[in-house]
ZAFI-682884 format. One record per residue (C-alpha): y negated, z, x negated. Coordinates in steps of 0.001 Angstrom, whole numbers, plus 500000, padded with zeros to 6 digits. Each point is the difference from the previous one (the first is absolute). Layout:
<lummars>
y: Y; z: Z; x: X
...
</lummars>
This chain:
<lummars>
y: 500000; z: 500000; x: 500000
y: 497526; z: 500864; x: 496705
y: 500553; z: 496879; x: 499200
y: 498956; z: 497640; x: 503245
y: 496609; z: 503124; x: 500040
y: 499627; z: 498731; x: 497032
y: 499628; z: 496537; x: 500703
y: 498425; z: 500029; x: 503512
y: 497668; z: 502200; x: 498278
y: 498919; z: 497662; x: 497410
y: 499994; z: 496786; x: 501733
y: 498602; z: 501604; x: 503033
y: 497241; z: 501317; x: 498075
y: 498837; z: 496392; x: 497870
y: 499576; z: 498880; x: 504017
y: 498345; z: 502834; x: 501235
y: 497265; z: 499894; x: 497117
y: 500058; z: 495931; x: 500271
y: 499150; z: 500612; x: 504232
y: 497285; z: 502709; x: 498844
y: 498332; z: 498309; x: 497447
y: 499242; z: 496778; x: 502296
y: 499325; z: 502131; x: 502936
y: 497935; z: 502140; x: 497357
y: 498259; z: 496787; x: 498887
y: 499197; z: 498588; x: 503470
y: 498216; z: 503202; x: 501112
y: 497858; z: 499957; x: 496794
y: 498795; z: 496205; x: 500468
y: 499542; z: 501027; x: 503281
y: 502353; z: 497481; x: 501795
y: 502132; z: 502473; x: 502439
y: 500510; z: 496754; x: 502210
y: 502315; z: 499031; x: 497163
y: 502442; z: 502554; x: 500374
y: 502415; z: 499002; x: 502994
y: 500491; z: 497187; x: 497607
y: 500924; z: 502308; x: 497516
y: 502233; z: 502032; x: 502621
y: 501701; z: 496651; x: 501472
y: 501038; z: 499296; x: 496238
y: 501514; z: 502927; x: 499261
y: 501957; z: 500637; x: 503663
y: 501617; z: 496242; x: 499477
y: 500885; z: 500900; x: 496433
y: 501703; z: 503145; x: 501326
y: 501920; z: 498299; x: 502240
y: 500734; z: 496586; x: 497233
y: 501239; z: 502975; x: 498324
y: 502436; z: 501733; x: 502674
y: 500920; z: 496331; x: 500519
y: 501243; z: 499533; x: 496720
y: 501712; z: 503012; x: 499784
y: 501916; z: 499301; x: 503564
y: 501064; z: 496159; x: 498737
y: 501273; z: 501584; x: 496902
y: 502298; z: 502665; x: 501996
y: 500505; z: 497308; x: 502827
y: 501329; z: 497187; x: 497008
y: 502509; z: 502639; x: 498071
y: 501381; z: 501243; x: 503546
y: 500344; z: 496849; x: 502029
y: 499794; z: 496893; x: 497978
y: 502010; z: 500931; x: 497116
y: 503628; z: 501279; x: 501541
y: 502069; z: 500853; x: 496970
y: 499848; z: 502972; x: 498110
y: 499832; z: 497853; x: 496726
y: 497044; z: 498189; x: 501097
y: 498313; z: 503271; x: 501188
y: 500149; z: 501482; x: 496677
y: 498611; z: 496639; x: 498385
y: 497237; z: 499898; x: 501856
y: 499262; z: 503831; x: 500033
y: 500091; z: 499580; x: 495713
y: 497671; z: 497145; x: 500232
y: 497597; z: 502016; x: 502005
y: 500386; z: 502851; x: 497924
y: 499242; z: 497810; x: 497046
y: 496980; z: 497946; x: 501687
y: 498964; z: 504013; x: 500968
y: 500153; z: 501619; x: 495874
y: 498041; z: 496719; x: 499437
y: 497159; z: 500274; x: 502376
y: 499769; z: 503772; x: 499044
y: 499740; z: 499399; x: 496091
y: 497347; z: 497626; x: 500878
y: 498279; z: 502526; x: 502000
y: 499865; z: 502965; x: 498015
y: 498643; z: 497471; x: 497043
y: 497596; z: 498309; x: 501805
y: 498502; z: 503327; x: 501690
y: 500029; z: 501952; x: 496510
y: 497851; z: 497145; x: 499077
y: 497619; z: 499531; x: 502665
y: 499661; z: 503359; x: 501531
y: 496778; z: 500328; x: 498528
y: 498052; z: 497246; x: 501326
y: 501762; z: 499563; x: 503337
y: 496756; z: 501055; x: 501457
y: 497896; z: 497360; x: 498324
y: 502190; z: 497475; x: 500479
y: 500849; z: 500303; x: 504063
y: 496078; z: 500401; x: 500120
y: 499598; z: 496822; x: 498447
y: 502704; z: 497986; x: 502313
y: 498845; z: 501071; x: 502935
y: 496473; z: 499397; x: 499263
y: 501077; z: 496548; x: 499169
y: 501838; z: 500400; x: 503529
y: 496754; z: 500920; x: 502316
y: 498463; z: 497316; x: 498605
y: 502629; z: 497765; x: 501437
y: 500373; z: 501548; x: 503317
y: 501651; z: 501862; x: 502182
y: 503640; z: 498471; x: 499277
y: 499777; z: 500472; x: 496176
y: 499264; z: 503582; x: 500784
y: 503237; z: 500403; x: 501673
y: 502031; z: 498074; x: 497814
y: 498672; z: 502055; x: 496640
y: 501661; z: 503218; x: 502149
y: 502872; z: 498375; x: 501035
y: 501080; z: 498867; x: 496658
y: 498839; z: 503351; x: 498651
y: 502359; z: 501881; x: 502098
y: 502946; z: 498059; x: 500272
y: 500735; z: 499354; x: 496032
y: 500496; z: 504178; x: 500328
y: 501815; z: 499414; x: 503169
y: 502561; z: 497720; x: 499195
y: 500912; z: 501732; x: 496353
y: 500306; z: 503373; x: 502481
y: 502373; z: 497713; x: 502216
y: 501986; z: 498647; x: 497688
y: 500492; z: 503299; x: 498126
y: 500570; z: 502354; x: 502961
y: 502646; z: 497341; x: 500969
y: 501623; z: 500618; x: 496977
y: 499725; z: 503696; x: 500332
y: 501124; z: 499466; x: 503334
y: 503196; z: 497663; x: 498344
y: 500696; z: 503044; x: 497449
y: 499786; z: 502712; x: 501929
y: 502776; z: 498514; x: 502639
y: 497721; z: 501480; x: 502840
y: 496449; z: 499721; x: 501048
y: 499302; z: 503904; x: 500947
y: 498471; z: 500970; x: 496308
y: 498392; z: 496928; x: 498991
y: 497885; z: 500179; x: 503443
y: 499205; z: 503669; x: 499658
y: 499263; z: 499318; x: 496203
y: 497983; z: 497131; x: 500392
y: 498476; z: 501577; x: 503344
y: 498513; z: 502889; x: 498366
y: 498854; z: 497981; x: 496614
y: 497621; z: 497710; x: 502154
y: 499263; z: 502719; x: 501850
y: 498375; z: 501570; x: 497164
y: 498915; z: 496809; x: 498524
y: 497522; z: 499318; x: 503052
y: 499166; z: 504285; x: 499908
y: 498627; z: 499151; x: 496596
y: 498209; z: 496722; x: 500573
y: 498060; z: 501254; x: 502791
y: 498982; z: 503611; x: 497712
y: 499028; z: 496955; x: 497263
y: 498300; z: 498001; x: 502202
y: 498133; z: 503621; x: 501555
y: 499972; z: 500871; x: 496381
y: 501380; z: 503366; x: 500797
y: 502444; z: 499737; x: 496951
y: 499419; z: 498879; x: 496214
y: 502761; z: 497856; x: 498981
y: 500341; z: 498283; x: 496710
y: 501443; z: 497071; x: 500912
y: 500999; z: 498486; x: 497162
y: 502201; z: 503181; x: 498998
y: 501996; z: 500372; x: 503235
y: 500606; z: 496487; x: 499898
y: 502000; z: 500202; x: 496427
y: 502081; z: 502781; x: 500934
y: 500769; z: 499262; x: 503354
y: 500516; z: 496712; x: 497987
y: 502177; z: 502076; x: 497786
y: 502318; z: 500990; x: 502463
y: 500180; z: 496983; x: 501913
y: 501706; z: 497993; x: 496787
y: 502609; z: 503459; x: 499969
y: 500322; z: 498622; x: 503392
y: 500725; z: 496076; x: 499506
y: 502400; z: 501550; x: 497478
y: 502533; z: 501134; x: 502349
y: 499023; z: 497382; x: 502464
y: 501052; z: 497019; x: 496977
y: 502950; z: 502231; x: 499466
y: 501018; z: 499804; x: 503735
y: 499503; z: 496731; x: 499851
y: 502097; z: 498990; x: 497348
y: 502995; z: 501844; x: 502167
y: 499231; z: 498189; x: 503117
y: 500370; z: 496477; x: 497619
y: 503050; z: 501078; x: 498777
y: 501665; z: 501654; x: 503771
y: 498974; z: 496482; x: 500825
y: 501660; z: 497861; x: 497391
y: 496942; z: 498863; x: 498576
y: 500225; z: 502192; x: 496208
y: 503366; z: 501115; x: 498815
y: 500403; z: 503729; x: 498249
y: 500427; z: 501745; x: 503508
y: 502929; z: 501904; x: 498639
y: 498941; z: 500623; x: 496303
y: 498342; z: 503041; x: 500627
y: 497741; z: 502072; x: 497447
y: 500541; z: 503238; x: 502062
y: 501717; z: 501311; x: 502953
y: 498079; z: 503083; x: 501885
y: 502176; z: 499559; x: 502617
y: 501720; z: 503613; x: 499628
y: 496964; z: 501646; x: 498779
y: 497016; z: 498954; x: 501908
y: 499754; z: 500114; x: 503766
y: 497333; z: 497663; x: 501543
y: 499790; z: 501836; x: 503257
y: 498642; z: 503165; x: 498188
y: 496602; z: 500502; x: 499792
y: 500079; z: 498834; x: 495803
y: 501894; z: 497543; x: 500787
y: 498345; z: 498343; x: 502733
y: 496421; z: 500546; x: 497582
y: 501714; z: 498326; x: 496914
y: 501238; z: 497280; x: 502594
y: 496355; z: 499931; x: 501771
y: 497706; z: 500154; x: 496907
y: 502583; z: 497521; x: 497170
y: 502584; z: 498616; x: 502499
y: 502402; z: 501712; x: 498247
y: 503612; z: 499131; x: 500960
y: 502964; z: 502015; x: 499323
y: 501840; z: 496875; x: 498128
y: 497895; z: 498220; x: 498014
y: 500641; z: 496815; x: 498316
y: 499298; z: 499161; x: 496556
y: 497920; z: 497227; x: 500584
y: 497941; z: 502016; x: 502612
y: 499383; z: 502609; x: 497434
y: 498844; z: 497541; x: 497318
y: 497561; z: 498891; x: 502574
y: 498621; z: 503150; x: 501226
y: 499603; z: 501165; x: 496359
y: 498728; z: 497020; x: 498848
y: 497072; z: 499156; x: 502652
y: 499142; z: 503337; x: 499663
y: 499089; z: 500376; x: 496028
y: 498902; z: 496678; x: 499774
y: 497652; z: 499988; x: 503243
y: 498677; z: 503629; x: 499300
y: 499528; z: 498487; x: 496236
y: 497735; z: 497889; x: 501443
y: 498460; z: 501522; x: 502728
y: 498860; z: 502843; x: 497150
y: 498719; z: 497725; x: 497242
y: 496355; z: 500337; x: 499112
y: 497916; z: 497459; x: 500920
y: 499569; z: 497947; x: 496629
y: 495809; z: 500007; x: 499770
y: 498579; z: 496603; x: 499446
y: 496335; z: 499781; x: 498587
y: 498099; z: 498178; x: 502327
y: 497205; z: 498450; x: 497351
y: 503507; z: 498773; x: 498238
y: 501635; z: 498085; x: 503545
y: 496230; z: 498453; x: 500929
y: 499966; z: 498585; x: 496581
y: 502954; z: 498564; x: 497695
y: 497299; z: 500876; x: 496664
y: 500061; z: 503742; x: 500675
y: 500899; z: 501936; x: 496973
y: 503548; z: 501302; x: 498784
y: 499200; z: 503081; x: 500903
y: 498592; z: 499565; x: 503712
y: 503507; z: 497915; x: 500346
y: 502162; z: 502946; x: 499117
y: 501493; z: 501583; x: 503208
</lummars>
């Protein structure tokens, strides 16, 4: 359940503070007649989003009738899910900072426009978080075998997530931004871990990988996943109580090389030496 807070939380949050700083924006240009716009862009998103998420459960469950095929597909969206999340965590580490700026800027560009543009910058806004959180609590939902802790995990994360945007937006709380999104960045690639790993099982349950049987440990008689460790090790890492060899290379390998990453320092570029190729050696040092 930590797990789908976790990411409700996060992804429900990058919305919320996307919706705020338009609506934010509008009020301070002084163009409230803007804002159904805003609100008709981010209600069809929602429901693009629930969409998605229902075509998903609708394709595995109805269209695909073997158990083989099930598992194929449920590893492939699994896999299309770890990607979309790596991308995310990346791309908000990055730009976290001058989200503000640059949403100000778009939908500046957007008034100018008209009314449509407006609409469409929220839309598109909303429902690139919307669809990652679809596709991922699908794959929570996949995991888990049940949807009963994913909803009440993702429930109370976006519950919190729009809690928080409003206090921003009322600037009752100081947030720095920029820090909650690496963490909760953080523990979202611990969570793509196990979600990789569970995805290289459903591949091979469905033919797709061999190694199903080659297993690097069996917790079978030691760990039960219905008590309450269990079911948090299972939650938070997808643990499973036979794991694969090629599953744990996986897990063990996204995560040190994707933390690796995601914790480098920034190499610092001088700016006098990237505006000009005849900077000195010095100002092209990193």
């Amino acid at each position: 359940m930590f797990a789908n807070y976790l990411i409700g939380l996060r992804e429900g949050l990058e919305a919320g503070l996307v919706v705020s700083i338009l609506v934010a924006y509008l009020v301070k240009v002084d163009r409230r007649d803007r804002l159904p716009a805003v609100a008709g862009g981010v209600a069809v998103a929602v429901v693009v989003s629930i969409g998605f998420g229902a075509l998903l459960t609708y394709t595995s469950t109805s269209l695909l009738s073997d158990f083989h095929s099930q598992e194929i597909f449920g590893g492939t969206m699994s896999l299309i899910a770890v990607g979309f999340v790596t991308w995310m965590v990346f791309w908000m580490r990055r730009t976290a900072r001058g989200m503000r700026s640059e949403l100000d800027g778009k939908l500046s560009s957007a008034l100018a426009v008209g009314v449509l543009a407006v609409w469409v910058t929220a839309f598109l806004a909303v429902a690139r978080e919307g669809l990652e959180t679809a596709l991922f609590f699908w794959s929570a939902v996949h995991a888990a075998g049940s949807t009963t802790d994913p909803v009440i995990g993702f429930t109370f994360g976006i519950a919190t997530a729009v809690l928080l945007a409003w206090l921003l937006y009322r600037r009752s709380v100081s947030l720095n931004l920029a820090r909650f999104f690496t963490w909760t960045g953080a523990g979202l690639i611990v969570v793509a871990a196990g979600v990789l790993s569970y995805a290289i099982r459903d591949l091979q349950e469905g033919g797709a990988l061999p190694g199903l049987n080659n297993l690097a440990f069996d917790l079978g008689d030691r760990l039960s996943l219905s008590s309450w460790y269990g079911a948090l090790l299972k939650g938070v890492f997808n643990v499973t109580a036979q794991t694969s060899w090629a599953q744990a290379i996986a897990w063990t390998g996204y995560l040190v090389v994707v933390m690796t990453l995601y914790f480098r320092p920034a190499r610092r570029r001088s700016q006098a030496a990237a505006a000009s190729p005849g900077g000195s050696r010095a100002d092209a040092q990193p």
